[in-house]
matplotlib code that plots the C-alpha trace (Angstrom):
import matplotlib.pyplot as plt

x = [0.0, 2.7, 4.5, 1.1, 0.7, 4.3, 3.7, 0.7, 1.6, 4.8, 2.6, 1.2, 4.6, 4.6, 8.0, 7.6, 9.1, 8.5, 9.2, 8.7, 8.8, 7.5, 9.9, 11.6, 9.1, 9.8, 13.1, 12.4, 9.9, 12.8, 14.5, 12.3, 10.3, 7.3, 4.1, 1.6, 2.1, -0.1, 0.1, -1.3, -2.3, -0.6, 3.0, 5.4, 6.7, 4.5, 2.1, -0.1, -2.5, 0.5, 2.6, 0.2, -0.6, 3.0, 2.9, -0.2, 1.0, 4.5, 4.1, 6.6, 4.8, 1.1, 0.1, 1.4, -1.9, -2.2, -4.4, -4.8, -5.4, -6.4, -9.3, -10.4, -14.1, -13.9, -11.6, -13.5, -13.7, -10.2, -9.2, -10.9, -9.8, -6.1, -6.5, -5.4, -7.0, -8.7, -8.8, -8.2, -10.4, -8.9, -9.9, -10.0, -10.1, -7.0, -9.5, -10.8, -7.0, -5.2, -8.0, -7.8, -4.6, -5.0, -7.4, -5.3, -2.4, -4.3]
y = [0.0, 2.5, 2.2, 2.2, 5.4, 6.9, 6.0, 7.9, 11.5, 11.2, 11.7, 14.7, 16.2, 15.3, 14.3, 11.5, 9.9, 7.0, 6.0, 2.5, 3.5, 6.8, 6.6, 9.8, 11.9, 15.1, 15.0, 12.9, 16.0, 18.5, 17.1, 15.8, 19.5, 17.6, 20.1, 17.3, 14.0, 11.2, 8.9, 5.0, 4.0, 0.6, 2.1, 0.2, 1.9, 4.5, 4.3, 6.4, 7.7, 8.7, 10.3, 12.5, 13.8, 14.1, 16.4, 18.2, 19.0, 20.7, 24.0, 24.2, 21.3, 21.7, 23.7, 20.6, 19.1, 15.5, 12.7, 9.3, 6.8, 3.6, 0.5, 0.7, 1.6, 4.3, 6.0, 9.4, 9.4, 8.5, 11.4, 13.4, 12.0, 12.2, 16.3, 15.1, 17.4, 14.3, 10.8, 9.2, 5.8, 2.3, 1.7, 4.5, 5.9, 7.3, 10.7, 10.7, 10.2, 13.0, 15.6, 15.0, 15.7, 18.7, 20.3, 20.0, 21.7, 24.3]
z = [0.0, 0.8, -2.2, -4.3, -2.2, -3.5, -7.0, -6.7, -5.2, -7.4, -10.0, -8.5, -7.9, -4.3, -2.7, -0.1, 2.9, 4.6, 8.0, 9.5, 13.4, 15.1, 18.5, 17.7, 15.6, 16.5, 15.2, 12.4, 11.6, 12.4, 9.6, 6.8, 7.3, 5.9, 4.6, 5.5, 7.6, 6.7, 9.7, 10.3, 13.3, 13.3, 12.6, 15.2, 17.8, 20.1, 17.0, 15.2, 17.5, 20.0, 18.1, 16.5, 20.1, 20.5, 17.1, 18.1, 21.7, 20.2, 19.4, 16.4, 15.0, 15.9, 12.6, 10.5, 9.1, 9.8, 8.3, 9.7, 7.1, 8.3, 7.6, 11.3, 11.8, 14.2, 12.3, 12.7, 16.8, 16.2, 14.6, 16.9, 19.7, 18.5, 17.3, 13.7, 10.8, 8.8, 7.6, 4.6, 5.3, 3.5, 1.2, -0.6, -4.2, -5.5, -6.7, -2.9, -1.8, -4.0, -3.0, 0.5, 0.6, -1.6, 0.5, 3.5, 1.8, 1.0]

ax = plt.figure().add_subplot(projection="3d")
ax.plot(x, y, z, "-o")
ax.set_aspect("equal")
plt.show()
C-alpha cells in the first residue's frame, strides 16, 4: 500500500518519505520538514495515535496538518480524539485520496 501510495503522489509532484517507526518523531519532523504527515495507526513503535498527540501538543509542530489513514471503523472518533486534521479511510479511491490531501495543503 505504501508504495502504491508513493507512485501515486509522485505523479502529482509530491515528494515522499516514509518512516517505519515513530519513537523519535519530532526529530524525524525536524529534519524531513514535511508540509503534510499522513500517519497510520498501526506504525510500530509509540504508534499512530500517539505520536500525532505528540505532534499536536509541540508548538513548532502543531500547525502541521495531519491525516490518519487507516481500515479501522472508528476512524472518525479517532481522529478526533487524537486532534489530527482528517482521515483518509482504506480503502479508498486514488481521486478521494489525492483531494484529500490537496485540501489540507491548501
Amino acid at each position: 500500500m505504501v508504495t502504491i501510495c508513493k507512485i501515486v503522489l509522485s505523479k502529482y509532484d509530491f515528494t515522499t518519505a516514509t518512516l517505519t517507526k515513530c519513537d523519535n518523531i519530532l526529530n524525524d519532523i525536524e529534519s524531513l520538514q514535511p508540509d503534510l504527515i499522513l500517519a497510520d495507526l498501526g506504525i510500530p513503535g509509540i504508534g499512530g495515535e500517539k505520536a500525532i498527540g505528540i505532534v499536536k501538543q509541540h508548538e513548532e509542530t502543531k500547525n502541521i496538518p495531519v491525516l490518519i489513514f487507516s481500515a479501522n471503523t472508528n476512524i472518525q472518533h479517532i481522529t478526533e480524539k487524537a486532534q489530527a486534521d482528517g482521515y483518509i479511510e482504506k480503502p479508498f479511491a486514488l481521486n478521494t485520496f489525492i483531494e484529500t490531501i490537496q485540501s489540507h495543503l491548501r
